[in-house]
C-alpha positions as CSV (number, residue, x, y, z in Angstrom):
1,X,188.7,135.9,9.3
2,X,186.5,134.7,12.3
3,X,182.6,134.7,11.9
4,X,181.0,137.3,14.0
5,X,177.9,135.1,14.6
6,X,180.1,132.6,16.3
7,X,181.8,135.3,18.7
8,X,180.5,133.5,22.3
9,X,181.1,136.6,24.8
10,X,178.9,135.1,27.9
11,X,177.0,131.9,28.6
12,X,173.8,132.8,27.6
13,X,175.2,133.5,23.8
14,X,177.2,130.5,23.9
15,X,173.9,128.3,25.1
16,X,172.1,130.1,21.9
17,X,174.8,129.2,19.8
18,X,175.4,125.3,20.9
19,X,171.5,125.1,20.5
20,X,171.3,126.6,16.8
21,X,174.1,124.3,15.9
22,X,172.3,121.2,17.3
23,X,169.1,122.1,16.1
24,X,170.6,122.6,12.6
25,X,173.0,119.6,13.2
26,X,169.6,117.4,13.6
27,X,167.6,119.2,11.1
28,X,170.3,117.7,8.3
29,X,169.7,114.3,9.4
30,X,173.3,114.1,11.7
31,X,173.3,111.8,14.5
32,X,174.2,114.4,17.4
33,X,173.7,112.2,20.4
34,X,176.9,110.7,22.2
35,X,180.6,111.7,22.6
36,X,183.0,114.2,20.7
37,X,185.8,115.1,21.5
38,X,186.9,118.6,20.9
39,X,190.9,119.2,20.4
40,X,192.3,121.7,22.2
41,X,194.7,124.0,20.3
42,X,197.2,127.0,20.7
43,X,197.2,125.9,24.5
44,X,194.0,125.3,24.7
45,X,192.4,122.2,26.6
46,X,190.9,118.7,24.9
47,X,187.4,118.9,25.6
48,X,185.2,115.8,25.4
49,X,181.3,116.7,25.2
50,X,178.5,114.6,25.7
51,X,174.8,115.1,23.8
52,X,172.1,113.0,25.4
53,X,168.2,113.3,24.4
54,X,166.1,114.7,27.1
55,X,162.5,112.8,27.4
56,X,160.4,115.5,29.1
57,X,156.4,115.5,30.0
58,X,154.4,117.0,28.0
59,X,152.6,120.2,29.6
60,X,149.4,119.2,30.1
């Protein structure tokens, strides 16, 4: 059964989702910065994703 939270329809829901899961990812102490690769399956494509920290200035 898939999860219903997870059902990514558009780009803004799948930017909320990959945020929530990073955000929790980092919360629990996982390391999320550099390469993953995501198999692809049932003829779907091999994906690989990069996660890089953003140093932004602070609003002053």
């Amino acid at each position: 059964m898939e999860d219903p939270h997870l059902n990514v329809t558009d780009e803004p829901r799948f930017e909320t989702i990959l945020s929530e899961l990073i955000h929790t990812a980092h919360q629990n102490g996982i390391d999320v910065e550099g390469g993953w690769d995501v198999d692809g399956e049932d003829g779907h494509p091999d994906w690989d994703v990069v996660v890089t920290v953003v140093d932004r200035a602070a609003d002053d």
